[in-house]
N, C-alpha and C positions, 0 to 999 in steps of 0.2 A: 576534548570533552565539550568545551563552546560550542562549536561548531553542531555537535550531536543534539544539544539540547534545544537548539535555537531550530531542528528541522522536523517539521509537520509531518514529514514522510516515516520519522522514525519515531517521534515521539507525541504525533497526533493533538489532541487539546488541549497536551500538558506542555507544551512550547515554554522558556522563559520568558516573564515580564519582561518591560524595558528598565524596571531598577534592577532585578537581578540579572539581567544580561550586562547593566554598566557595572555593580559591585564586582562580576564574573571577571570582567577585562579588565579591571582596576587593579581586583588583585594578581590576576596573572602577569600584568605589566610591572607591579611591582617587588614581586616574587622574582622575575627572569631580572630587573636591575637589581634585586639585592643582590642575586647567587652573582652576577656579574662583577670582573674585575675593574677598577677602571682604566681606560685604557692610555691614560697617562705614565698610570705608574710604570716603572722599570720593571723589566722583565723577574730580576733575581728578586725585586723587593715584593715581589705577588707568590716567588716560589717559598719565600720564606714567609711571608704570611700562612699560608696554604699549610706549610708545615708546622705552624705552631696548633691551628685545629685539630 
């Protein structure tokens, strides 16, 4: 969706700012590290997390 908003070709004069293009990548950076596991933890102890959601 970034990518679409930020192209003149498709979205002509309505391009995103450059604040909303950083809050854009701010929160998809930090949307993709929450859903992320870390990647310390053990294996079993992510599948059991996993299953108490």
């Amino acid at each position: 969706m970034m990518p679409m908003t930020n192209d003149r070709k498709v979205m002509g004069e309505r391009v995103d700012g450059r604040l909303t293009n950083i809050l854009g990548w701010v929160t998809t950076g930090v949307t993709f590290l929450e859903r992320s596991p870390p990647k310390w933890m053990p294996f079993g102890v992510r599948e059991r997390e996993k299953s108490k959601t």
